[in-house]
VEXDREN-2710 file (C-alpha; in Angstrom, 1 decimal):
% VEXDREN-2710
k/r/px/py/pz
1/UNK/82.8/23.4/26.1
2/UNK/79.5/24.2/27.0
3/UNK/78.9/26.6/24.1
4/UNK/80.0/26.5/20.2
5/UNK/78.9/22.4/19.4
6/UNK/80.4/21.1/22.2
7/UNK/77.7/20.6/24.8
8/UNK/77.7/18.6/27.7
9/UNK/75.6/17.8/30.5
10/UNK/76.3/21.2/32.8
11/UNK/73.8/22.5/35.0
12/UNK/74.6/26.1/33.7
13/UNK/73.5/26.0/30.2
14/UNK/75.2/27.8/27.4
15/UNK/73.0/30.7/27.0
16/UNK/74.4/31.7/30.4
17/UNK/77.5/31.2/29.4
18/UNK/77.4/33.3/26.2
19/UNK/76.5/36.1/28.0
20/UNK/79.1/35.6/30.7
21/UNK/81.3/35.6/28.3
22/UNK/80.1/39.0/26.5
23/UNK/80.3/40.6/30.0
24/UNK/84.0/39.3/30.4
25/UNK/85.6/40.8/27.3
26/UNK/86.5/44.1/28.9
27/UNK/88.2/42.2/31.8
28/UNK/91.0/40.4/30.8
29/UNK/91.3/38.6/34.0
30/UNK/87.2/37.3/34.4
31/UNK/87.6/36.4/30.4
32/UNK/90.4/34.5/31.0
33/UNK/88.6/32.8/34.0
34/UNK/86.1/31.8/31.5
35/UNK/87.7/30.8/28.8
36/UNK/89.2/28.3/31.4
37/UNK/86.2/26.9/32.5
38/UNK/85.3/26.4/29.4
39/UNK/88.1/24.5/29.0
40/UNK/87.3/22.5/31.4
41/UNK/84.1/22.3/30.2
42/UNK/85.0/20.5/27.1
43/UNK/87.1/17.8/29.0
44/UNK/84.4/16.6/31.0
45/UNK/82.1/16.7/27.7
46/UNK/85.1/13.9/26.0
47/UNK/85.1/11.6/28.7
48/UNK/81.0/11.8/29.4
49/UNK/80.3/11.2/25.9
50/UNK/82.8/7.9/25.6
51/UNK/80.9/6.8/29.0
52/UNK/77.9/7.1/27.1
53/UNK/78.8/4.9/23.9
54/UNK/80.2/1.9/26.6
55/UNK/78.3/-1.6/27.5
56/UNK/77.9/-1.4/31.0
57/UNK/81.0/-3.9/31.4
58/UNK/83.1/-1.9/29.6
59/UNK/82.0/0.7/32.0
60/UNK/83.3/-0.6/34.5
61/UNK/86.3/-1.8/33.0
62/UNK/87.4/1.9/32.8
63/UNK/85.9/2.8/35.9
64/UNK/88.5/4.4/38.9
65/UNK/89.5/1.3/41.6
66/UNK/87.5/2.8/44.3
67/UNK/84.1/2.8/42.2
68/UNK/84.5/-0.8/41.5
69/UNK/83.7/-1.4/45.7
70/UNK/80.4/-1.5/45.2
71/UNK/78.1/-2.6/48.3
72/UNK/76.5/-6.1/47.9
73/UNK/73.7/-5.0/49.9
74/UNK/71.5/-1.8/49.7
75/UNK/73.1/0.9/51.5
76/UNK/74.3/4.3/50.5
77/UNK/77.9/4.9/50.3
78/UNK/79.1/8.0/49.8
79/UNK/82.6/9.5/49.3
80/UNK/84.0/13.1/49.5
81/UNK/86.8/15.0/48.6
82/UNK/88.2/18.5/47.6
83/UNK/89.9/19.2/44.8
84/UNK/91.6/22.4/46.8
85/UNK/90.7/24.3/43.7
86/UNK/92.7/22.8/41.4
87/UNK/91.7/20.8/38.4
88/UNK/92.4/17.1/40.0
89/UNK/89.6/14.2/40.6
90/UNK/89.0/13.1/43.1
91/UNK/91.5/14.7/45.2
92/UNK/92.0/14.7/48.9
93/UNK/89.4/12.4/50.4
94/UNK/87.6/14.5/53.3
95/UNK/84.5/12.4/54.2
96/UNK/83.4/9.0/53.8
97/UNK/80.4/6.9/54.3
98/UNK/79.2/6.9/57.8
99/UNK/82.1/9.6/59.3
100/UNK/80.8/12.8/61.2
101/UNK/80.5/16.0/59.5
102/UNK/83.5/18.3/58.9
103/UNK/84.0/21.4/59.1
104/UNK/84.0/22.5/55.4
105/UNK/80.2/23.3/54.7
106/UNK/80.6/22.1/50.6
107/UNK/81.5/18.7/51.9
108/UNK/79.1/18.1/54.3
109/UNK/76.2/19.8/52.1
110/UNK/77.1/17.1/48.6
111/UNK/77.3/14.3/51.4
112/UNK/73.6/15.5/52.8
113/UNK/72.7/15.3/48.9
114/UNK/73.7/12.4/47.6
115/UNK/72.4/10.6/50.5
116/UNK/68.9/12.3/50.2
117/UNK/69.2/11.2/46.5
118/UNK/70.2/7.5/46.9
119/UNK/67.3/7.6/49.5
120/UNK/64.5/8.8/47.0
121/UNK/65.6/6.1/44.6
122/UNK/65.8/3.6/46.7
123/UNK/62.9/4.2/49.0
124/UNK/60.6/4.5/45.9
125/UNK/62.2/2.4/43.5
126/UNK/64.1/-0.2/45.0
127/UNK/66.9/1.4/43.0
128/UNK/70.5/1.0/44.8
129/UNK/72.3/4.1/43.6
130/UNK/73.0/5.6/40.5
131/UNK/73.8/2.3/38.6
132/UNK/71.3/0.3/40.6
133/UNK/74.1/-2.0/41.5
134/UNK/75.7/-0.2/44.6
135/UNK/78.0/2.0/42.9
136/UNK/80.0/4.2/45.1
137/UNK/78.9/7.9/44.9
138/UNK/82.3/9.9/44.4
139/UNK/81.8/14.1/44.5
140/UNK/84.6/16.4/44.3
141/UNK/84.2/19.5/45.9
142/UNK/86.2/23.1/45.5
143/UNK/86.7/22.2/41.8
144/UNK/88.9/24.8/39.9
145/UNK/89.1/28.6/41.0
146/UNK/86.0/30.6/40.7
147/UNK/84.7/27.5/38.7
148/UNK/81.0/27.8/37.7
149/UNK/79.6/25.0/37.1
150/UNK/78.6/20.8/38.1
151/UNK/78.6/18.0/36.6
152/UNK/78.6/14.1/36.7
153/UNK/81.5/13.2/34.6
154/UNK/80.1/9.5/33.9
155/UNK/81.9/8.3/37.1
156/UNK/81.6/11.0/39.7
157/UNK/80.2/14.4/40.4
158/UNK/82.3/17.8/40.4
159/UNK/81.0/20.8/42.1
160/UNK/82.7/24.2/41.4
161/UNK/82.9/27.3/43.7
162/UNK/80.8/29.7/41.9
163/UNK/82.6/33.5/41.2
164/UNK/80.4/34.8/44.3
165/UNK/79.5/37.4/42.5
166/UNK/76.8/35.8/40.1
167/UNK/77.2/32.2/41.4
168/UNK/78.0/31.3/44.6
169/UNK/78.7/27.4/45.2
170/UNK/77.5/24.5/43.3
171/UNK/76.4/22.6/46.3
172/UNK/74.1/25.4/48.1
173/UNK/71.0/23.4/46.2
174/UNK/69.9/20.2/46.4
175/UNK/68.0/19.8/43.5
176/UNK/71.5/21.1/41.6
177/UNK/72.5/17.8/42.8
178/UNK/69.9/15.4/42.6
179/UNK/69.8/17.0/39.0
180/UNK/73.6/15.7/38.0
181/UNK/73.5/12.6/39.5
182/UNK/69.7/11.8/37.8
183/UNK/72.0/12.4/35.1
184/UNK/73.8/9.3/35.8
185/UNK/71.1/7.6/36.4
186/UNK/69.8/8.0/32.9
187/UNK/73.1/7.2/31.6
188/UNK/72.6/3.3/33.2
189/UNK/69.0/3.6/31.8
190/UNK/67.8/5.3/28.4
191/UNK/71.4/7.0/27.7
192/UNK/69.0/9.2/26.2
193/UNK/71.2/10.7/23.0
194/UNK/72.6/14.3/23.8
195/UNK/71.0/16.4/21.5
196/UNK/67.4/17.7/19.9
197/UNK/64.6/16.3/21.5
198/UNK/66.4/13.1/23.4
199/UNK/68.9/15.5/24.9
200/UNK/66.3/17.8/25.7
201/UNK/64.6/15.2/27.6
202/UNK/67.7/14.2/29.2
203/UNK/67.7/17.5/30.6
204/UNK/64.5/17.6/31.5
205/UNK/64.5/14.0/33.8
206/UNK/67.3/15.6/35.5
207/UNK/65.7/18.6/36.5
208/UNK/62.0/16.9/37.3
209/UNK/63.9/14.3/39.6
210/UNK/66.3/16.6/40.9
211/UNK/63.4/19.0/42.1
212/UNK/61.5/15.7/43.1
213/UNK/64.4/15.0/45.4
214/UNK/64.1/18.6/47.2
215/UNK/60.4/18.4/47.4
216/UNK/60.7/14.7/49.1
217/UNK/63.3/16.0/51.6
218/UNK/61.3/19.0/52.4
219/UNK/58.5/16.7/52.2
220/UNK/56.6/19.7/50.3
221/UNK/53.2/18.9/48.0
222/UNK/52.7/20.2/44.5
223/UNK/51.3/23.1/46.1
224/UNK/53.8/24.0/48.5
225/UNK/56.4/23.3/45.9
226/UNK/58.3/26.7/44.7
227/UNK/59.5/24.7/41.1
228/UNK/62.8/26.2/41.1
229/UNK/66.1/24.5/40.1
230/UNK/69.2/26.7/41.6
231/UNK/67.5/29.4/43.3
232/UNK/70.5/29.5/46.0
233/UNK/73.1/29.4/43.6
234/UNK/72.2/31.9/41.0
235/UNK/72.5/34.5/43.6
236/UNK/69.8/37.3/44.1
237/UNK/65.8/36.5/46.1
238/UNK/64.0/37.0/42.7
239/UNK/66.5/34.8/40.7
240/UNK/67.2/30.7/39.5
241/UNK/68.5/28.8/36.7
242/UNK/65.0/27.0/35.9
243/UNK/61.5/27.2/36.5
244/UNK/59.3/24.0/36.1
245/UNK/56.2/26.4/36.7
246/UNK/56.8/29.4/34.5
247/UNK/59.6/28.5/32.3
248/UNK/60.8/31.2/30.5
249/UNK/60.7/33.6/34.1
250/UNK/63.2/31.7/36.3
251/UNK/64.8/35.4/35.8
252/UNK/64.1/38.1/34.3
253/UNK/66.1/41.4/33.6
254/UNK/69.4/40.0/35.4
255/UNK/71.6/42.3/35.2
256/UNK/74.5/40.0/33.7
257/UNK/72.1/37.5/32.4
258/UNK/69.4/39.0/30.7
259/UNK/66.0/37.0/31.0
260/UNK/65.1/33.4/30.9
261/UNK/65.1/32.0/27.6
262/UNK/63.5/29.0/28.1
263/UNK/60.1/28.2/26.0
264/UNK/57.3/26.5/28.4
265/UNK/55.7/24.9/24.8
266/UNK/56.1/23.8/21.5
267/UNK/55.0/27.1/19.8
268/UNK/58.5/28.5/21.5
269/UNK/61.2/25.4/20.3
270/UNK/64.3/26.4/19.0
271/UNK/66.7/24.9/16.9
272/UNK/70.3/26.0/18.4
273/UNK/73.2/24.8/16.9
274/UNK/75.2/26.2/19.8
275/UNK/73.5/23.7/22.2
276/UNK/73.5/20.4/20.7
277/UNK/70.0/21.9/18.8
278/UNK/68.8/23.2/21.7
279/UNK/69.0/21.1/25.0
280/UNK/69.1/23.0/27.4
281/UNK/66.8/25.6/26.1
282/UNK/64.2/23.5/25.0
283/UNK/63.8/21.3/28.1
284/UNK/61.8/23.6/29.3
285/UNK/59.0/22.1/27.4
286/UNK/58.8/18.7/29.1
287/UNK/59.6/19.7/32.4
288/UNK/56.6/21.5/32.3
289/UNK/54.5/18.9/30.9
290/UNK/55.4/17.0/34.1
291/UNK/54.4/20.7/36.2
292/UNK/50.9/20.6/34.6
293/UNK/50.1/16.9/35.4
294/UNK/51.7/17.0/38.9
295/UNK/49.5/19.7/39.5
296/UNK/46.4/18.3/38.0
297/UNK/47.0/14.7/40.0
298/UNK/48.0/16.9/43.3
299/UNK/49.2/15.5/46.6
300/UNK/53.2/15.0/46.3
301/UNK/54.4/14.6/43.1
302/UNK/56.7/11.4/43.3
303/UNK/53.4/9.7/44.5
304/UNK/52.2/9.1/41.3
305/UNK/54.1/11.3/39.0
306/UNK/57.0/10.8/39.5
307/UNK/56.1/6.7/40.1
308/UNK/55.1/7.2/36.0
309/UNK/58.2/9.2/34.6
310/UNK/60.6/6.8/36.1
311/UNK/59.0/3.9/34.5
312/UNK/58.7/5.6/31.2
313/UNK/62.7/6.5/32.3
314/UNK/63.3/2.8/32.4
315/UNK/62.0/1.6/29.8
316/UNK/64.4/1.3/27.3
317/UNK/61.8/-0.3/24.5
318/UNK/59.5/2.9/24.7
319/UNK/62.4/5.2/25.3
320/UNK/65.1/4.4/22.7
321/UNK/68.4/6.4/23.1
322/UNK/67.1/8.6/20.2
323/UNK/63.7/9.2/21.6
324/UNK/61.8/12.5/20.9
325/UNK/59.2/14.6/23.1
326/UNK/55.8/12.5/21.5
327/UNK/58.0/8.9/22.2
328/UNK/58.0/10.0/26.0
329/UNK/54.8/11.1/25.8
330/UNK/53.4/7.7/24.6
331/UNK/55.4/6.1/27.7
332/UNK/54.0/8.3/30.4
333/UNK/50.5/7.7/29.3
334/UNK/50.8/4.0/28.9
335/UNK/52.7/3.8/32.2
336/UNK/50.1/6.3/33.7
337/UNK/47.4/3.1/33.0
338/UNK/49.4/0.1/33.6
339/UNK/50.8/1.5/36.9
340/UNK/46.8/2.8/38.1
341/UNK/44.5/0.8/36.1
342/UNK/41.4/1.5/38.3
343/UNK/41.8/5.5/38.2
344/UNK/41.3/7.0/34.2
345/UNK/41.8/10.2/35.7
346/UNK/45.8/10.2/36.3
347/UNK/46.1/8.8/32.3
348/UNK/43.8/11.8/31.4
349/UNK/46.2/14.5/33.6
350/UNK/49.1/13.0/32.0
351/UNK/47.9/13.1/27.8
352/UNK/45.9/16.4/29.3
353/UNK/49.4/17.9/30.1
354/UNK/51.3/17.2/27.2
355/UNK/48.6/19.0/25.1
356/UNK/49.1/21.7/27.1
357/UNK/52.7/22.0/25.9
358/UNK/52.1/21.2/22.1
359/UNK/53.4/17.4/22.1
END
């Protein structure tokens, strides 16, 4: 489950879900709700974590037939289905790659975003899909009743509903889903290990290249950049899961949630057992590490940024599975001079920022 030891790569984190929970226990029926989901939770946790452990071949070995198509050349290709709220994957197939849009608005918004994603990879990268081999990008939509949550399962994203009270659907944001897929894409990279600092760095990727992803689509500059992860699915104008800027105010005072836990540096790091020692909490940290030197380098942050995290991302010699915050830290920089030897000044913004957060 996503609370209680048993993390897993969700986009809601479990200090959300602890206090969803403590609302629920006056109403049998929303507690029960949760409980399932949690559940649910803990399933997808099992199979991601065995994913995790696998060679690549033995990936694929286990991998469902239709994932095994993968193109020969680069090209996005994308398939959609709904799950008509039960608990089944993939389900009814609704959309594939290259078919008109439908008229279920979840469908049509993961196939927008898995497309935008495969785009930012492999227009800056050369990177063909999550794997960098072609793989087939599955998504299940209508996951579940009320379901609140995402995730990529190690083969496929699943999107839930939301309660539409707190949460309304898992694929209103596009950074939700540039942020669970990234999640694959570490998995073929650093499998950065899910917990203490490597899983709070795994976090972190996910959520600096899922909001990379919105901000190239948008085509938005550092400036113009709101920094927010969720802000259309937590529902509310003054409310999201994340902040990159300001973490610790993505919301504040929430009536269910409380306020923003999150600590934006090193003098705030928490040690929660709950949370596989804290990953969701304290990946706050170095996503704003990569705030302050996107900032301080200016223009569009996947210019040169982002051009220097996925390299550190990649590079499985700098970034070993168990990596902590200063291992990453050491990449960036020496990535920040290899990648742009003539110009000191990006190196600088890139140590600079990483001071800033206590690493």
């Amino acid at each position: 489950m996503c609370i209680k030891r048993h993390s897993i790569q969700c986009i809601i984190p479990p200090y959300m879900m602890e206090k969803l929970m403590e609302k629920a226990e006056n109403k049998p029926t929303a507690f029960k709700t949760k409980v399932q989901a949690y559940a649910t939770d803990d399933k997808f946790r099992s199979k991601r974590q065995l994913f995790s452990k696998l060679s690549h071949g033995a990936k694929r070995v286990l991998l469902h037939e239709s994932l095994k198509k993968a193109t020969k050349k680069a090209a996005v290709n994308r398939a959609v289905y709904t799950a008509k709220n039960k608990e089944t994957q993939p389900g009814t197939l609704v959309r594939k790659e290259g078919q008109a849009p439908v008229k279920d608005k979840d469908v049509n918004r993961a196939y927008d975003a898995a497309g935008y994603t495969w785009d930012f990879y492999y227009s800056l990268f050369g990177r063909n899909s999550i794997d960098s081999k072609g793989m087939k990008i599955i998504q299940t939509v209508h996951y579940g009743v009320k379901y609140d949550n995402a995730f990529w399962d190690g083969e496929q994203m699943i999107y839930g509903d939301g309660d539409g009270k707190i949460f309304s659907s898992f694929t209103t944001d596009i950074d939700i889903i540039g942020h669970e897929l990234t999640h694959g894409v570490v998995q073929y990279e650093c499998n950065l290990a899910y917990k203490d600092q490597s899983g709070a760095l795994n976090e972190s990727l996910a959520d600096v290249f899922g909001t990379m992803i919105k901000q190239k689509t948008l085509n938005q500059t550092v400036k113009q950049a709101d920094w927010l992860i969720g802000e259309n699915c937590l529902l509310g104008k003054k409310y999201a899961l994340r902040s990159l800027k300001a973490p610790g105010t993505a919301y504040v005072n929430h009536p269910d949630l409380g306020t923003d836990p999150q600590p934006a540096t090193m003098s705030g790091y928490v040690n929660d057992p709950s949370d596989n020692g804290g990953v969701h909490t304290n990946s706050g940290i170095p996503n704003h590490a990569f705030y302050v030197a996107a900032s301080a380098i200016g223009g569009y942050s996947w210019e040169k940024t982002g051009r220097i995290w996925y390299a550190a991302l990649t590079d499985t010699k700098l970034v070993k599975a168990n990596a902590g915050f200063a291992d990453f830290k050491n990449a960036t920089i020496t990535h920040a001079r290899k990648l742009f030897p003539g110009d000191s000044s990006v190196s600088k913004a890139v140590s600079d920022a990483w001071v800033t957060v206590g690493v």
